[in-house]
C-alpha positions as CSV (number, residue, x, y, z in Angstrom):
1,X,149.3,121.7,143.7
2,X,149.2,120.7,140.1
3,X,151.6,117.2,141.1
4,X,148.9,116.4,143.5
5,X,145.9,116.5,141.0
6,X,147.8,114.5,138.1
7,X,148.6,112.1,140.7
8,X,145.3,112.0,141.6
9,X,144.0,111.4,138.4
10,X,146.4,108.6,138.0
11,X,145.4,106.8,141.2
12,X,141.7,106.8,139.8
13,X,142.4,106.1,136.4
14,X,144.8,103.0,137.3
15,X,142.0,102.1,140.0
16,X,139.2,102.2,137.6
17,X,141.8,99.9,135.1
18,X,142.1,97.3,137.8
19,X,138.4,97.1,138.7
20,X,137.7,96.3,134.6
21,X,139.9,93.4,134.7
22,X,138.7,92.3,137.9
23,X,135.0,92.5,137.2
24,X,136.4,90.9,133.9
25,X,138.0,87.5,135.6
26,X,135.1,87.4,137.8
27,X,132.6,87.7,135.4
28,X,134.2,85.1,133.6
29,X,133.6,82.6,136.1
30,X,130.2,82.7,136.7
31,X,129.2,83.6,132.9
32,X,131.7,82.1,130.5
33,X,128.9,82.7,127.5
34,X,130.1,86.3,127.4
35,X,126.0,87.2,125.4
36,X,125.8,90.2,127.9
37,X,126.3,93.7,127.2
38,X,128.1,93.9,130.4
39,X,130.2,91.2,129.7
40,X,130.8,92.6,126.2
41,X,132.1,96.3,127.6
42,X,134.7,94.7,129.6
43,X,135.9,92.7,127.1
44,X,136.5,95.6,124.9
45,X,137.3,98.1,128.0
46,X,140.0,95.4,128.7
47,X,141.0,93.0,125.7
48,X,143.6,95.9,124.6
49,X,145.7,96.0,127.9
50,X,145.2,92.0,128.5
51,X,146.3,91.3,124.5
52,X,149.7,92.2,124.7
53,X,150.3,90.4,128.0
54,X,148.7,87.0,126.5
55,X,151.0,87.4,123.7
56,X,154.0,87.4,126.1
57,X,153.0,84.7,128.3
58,X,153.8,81.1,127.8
59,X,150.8,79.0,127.0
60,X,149.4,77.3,130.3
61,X,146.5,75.1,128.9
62,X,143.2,75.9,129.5
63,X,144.2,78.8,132.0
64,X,144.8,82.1,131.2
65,X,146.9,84.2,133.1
66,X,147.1,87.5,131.5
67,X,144.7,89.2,133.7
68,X,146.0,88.3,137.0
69,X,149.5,89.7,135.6
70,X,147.4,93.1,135.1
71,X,146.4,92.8,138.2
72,X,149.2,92.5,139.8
73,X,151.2,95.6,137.9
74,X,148.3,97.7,137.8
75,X,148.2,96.8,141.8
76,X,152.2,97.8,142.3
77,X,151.7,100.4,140.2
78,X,148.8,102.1,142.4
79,X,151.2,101.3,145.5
80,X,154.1,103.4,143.3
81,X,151.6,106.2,142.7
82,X,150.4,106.2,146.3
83,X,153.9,107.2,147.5
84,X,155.0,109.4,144.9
């Protein structure tokens, strides 16, 4: 009983994770300004888990990658939970 609620609480918390970086990428693309409040609480929701990442990445120009490597290991890592 008490494995099934902490791996329910995982699920949602890794979910809710991977829907901040999301709306982060795509609110990047269609308002690169970043003035919103909006804009503003995913940046800080997300800057500590993306951080790290863009520290350990190579440089790729103008691009940065970081968040689409959260993606995809938050992703996995909601499939792991899922079959646990």
């Amino acid at each position: 009983m008490i494995d099934v609620l902490i791996r329910n609480f995982l699920q949602m918390l890794v979910t809710a994770v991977w829907l901040l970086v999301l709306g982060r990428v795509l609110l990047s693309w269609f308002d690169p300004s970043r003035q919103n409040r909006v804009s503003q609480l995913l940046i800080q929701a997300t800057e500590p888990i993306l951080s790290p990442v863009r520290r350990l990445l190579p440089r790729s120009g103008m691009f940065d990658l970081s968040a689409f490597v959260v993606l995809i290991v938050l992703g996995t890592l909601m499939r792991a939970i899922a079959r646990a």
